[in-house]
C-alpha positions in Angstrom: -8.7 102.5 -5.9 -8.0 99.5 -7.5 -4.1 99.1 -7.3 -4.5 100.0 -3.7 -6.7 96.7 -2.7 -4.4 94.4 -4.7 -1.2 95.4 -2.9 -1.5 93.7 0.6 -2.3 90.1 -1.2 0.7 90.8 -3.6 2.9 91.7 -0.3 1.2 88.1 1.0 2.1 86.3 -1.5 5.7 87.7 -2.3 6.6 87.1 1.4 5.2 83.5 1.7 6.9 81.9 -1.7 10.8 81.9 0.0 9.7 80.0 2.9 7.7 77.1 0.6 10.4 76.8 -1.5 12.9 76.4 1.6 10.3 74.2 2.8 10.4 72.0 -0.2 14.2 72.0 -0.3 14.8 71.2 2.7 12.2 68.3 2.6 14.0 67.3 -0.5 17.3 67.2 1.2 15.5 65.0 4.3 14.6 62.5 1.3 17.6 62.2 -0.2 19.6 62.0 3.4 16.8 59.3 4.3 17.2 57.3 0.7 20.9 58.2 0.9 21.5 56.8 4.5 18.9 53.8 4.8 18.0 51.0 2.8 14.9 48.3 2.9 15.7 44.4 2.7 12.9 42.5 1.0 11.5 39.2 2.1 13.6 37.1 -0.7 16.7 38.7 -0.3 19.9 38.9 1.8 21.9 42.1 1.7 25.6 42.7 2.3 27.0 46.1 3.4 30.6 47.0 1.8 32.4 50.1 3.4 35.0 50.8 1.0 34.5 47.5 -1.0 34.8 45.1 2.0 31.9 43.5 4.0 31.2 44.8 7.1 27.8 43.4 7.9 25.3 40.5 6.5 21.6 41.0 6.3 19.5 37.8 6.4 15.9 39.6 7.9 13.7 41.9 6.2 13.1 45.1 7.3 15.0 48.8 6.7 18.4 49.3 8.0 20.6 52.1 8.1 24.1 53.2 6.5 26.9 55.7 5.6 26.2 57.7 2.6 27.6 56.4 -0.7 30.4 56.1 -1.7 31.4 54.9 1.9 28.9 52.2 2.3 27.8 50.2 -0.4 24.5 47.6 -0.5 24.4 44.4 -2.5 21.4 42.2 -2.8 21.4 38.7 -3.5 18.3 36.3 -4.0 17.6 34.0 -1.2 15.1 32.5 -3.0 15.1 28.7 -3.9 17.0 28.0 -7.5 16.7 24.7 -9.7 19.2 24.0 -12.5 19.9 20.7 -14.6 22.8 18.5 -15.6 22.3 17.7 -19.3 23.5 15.0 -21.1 27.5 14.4 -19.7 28.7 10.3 -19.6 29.5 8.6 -16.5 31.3 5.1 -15.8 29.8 2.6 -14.0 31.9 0.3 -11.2 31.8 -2.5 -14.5 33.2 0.1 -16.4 29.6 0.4 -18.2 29.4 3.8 -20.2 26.2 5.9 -19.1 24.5 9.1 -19.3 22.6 10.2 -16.2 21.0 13.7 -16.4 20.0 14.8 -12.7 18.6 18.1 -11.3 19.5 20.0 -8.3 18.4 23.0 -5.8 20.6 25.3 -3.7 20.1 28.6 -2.2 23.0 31.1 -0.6 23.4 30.3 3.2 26.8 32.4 3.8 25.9 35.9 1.6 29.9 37.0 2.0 31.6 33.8 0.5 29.3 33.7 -1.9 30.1 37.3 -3.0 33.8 36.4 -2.9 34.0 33.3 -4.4 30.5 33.3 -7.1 29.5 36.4 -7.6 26.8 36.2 -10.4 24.0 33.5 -10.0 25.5 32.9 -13.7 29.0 31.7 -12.1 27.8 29.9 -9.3 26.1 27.4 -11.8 28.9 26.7 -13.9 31.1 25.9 -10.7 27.6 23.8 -8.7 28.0 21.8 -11.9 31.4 20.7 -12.0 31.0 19.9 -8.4 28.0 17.6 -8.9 29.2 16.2 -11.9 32.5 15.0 -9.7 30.2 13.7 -7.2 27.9 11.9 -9.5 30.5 9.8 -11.4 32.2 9.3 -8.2 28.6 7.4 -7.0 28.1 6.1 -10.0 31.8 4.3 -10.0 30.8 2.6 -7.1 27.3 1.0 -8.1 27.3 -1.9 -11.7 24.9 -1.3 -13.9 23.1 -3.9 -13.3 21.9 -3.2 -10.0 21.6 0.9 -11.3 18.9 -0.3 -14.0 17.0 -3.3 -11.7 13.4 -2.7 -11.4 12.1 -3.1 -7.5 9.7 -1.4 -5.4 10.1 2.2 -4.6 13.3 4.3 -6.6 15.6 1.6 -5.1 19.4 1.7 -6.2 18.6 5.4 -7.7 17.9 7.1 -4.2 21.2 5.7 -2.7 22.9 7.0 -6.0 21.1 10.7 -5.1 21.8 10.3 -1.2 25.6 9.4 -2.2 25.5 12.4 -4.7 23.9 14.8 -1.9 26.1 14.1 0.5 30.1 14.0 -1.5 28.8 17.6 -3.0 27.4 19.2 -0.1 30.6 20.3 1.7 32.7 21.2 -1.1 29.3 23.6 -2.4 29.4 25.0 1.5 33.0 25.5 2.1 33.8 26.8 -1.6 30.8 28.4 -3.3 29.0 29.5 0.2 26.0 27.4 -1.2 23.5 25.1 0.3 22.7 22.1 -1.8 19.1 21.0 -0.8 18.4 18.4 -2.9 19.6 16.4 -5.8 18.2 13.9 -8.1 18.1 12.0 -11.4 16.2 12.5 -14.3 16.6 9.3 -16.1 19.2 6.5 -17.2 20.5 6.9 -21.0 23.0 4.4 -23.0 25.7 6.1 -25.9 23.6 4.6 -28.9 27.3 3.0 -29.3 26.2 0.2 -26.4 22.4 0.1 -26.7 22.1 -2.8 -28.9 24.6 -4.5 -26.8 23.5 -4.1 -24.2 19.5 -5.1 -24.8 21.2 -8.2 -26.1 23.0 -9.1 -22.6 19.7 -8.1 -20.8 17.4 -10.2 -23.1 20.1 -13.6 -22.3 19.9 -12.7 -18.3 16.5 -12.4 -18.4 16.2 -15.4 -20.3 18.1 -17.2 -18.2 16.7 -15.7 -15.0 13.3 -17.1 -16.3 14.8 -20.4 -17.0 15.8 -20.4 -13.3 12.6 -19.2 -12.1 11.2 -22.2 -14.1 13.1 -24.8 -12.9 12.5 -23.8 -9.0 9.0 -24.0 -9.5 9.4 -27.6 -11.1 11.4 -28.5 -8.0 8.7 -26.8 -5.6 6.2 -29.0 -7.2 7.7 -32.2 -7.3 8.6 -31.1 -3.5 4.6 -30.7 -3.1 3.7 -34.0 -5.3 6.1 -36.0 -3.0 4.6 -34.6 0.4 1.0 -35.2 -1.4 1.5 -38.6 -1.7 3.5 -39.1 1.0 0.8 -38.0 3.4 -2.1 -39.9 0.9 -0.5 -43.3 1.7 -0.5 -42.4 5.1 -4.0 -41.5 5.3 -4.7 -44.5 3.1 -2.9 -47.0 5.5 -4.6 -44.7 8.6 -8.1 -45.6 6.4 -7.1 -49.3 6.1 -6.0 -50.0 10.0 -8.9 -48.7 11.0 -11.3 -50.2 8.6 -9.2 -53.4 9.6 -10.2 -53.0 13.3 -13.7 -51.5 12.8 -14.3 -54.8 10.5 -12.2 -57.2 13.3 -14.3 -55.9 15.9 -17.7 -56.4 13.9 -16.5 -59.9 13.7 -15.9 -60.6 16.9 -19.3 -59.5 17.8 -21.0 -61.0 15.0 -19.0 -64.5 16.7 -20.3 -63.3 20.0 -23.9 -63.3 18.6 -23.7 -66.6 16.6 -22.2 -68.5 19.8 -25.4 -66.4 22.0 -27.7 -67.8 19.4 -26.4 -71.3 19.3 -26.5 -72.0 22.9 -30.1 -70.7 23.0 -31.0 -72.8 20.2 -28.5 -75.0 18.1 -31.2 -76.5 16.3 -32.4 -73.0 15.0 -28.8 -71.5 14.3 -28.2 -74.4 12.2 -31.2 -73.6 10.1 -30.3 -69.9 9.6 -26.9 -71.0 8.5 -28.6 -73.1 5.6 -30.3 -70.1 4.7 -27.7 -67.8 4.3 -25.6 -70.4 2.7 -28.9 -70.3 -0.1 -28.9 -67.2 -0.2 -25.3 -66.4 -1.4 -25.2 -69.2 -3.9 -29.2 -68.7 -5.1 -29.7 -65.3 -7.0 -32.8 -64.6 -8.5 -34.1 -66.0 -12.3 -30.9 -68.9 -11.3 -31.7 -72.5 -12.6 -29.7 -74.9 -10.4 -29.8 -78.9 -11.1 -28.8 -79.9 -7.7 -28.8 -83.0 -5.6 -31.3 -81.8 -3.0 -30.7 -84.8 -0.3 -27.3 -82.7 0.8 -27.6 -79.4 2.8 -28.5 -76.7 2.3 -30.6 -77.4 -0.8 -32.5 -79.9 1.2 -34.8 -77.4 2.6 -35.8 -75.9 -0.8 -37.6 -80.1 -1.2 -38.8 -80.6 2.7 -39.1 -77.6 4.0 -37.4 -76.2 7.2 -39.3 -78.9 9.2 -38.1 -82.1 7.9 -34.9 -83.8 8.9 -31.6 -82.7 7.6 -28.7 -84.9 6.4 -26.3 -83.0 8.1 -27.9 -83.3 11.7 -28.9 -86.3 14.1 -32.8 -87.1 14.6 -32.4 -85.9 18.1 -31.4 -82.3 16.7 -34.0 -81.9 14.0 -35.9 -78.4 14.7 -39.0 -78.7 16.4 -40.8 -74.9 14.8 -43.6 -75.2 13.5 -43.1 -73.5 10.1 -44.2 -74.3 6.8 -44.2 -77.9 5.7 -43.5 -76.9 1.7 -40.6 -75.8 -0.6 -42.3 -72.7 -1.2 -42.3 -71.9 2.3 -38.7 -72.4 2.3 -38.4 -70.3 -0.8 -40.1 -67.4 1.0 -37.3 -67.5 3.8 -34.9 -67.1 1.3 -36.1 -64.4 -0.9 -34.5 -60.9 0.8 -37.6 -58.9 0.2 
């Protein structure tokens, strides 16, 4: 009863394990077809199909391509990724045949996969040769700058980004055309003497800075003497402006001052001629002065008779005719500027 229920499952199973494992085979055989016959190109890479050894296509794009089955077709991959290397310490000539060592970096990446493949090769390779190109190119710039413009200080990178720019550009082409390589930038790292010429040369730059200083010095001196010379120059002008016109302010005051004495005479002579005496007083009398004076003779007359009574220096007929005070105190009073 038994063996008779477990026969048809057995008879199931028997029948259905040849088709899964030509099912698996075959699927097997589609993967290795698929793998054997296609191939994926990643972001950062470019890919160069070989059919018997030479190139037949160049890949630049990402994506999955197709081929012949190895060993007809063969795939290589090369990194299109950015690379940085370094040019250590090698020495250099300057155009004043000044010995220097100029360390510089650079960055390339492939731009033609196929020359690259037949000229470089390994990554490995394709820095030894980038560095003997850039190391021509950078002692051809540097024979064509002196050192003394190459170590000036200005504003900005000065004299060492023509030096990169002249480095760029003489190693460009020969990178392109020979290695298959783009050069994307170069630059320098810093400016080293052989110990040999240090001293020697910190010596030559202390005596040109010296004397650039002296130089500096003496311009100024000259610029000041220039601005001292204009300074007084235009003070005496000024001065002799401040004079003229003092001169004609003063001359016309005069003249008016004449206008109102001659006014005042001829509306009363005898009157002028008493303020006259008074001024005259009153410049020669200061205050707390003892004069011993003979007061018969103007002006110190009035200071005895008083403004009223006759002066020796004028007729009867022009004596002044005010009634004022008849004392010398009176007369005093006139006087005093208070």
């Amino acid at each position: 009863m038994s063996s008779a229920q477990n026969s048809p499952a057995d008879s199931t199973e028997s029948s259905a394990t040849p088709f899964l494992r030509w099912a698996a085979f075959a699927l097997g055989a589609l993967l290795v077809l698929v793998f054997a016959t296609g191939f994926i190109v990643r972001e950062n890479e470019k890919a160069l199909v070989l059919r018997f050894g030479k190139p037949v296509r160049v890949l630049e794009s990402a994506g999955w391509y197709a081929r012949l089955p190895w060993p007809i077709d063969r795939v290589v991959r090369l990194d299109a990724r950015l690379q940085q290397n370094e040019i250590r310490l090698s020495e250099a000539i300057t155009r004043d045949k000044r010995n220097v060592i100029v360390p510089m970096f650079y960055t390339w990446r492939i731009a033609d996969p196929e020359r690259f493949l037949q000229r470089v090769a390994t990554p490995e390779s394709a820095t030894e040769k980038l560095d003997a190109i850039l190391t021509s190119a950078r002692n051809a710039a540097l024979g064509r700058i002196p050192f003394e413009e190459l170590v000036a200080v200005r504003e900005g990178r000065g004299p060492l980004a023509t030096l990169e720019k002249n480095i760029l550009q003489n190693a460009q082409h020969d990178a392109r055309e020979n290695l298959g390589i783009e050069l994307v930038e170069t630059g320098v790292l810093q400016i080293n003497l052989p110990q040999a010429n240090t001293e020697s040369v910190f010596r030559r730059m202390r005596a040109e800075r010296k004397r650039e200083a002296s130089q500096y010095r003496a311009e100024g001196r000259a610029q000041a003497e220039t601005i001292r010379a204009t300074t007084d120059k235009e003070t005496t002008l000024i001065l002799a402006d401040a004079r003229r016109y003092a001169e004609e302010t003063r001359g016309t005051a005069e003249a008016e001052a004449a206008r109102i004495y001659a006014g005042s005479h001829g509306q009363d002579a005898n009157f002028y001629h008493f303020l006259r005496q008074l001024q005259s007083l009153r410049s020669i009398v200061d205050r707390n002065t003892t004069l011993i004076l003979d007061t018969s003779s103007a002006p110190f007359a009035l200071l005895k008779s008083g403004p009223d009574s006759p002066s020796p220096l004028l007729p009867a007929s022009s004596q002044p005719q005010h009634s004022s005070p008849q004392s010398p105190v009176a007369a005093a009073a006139l006087l005093d500027p208070r």
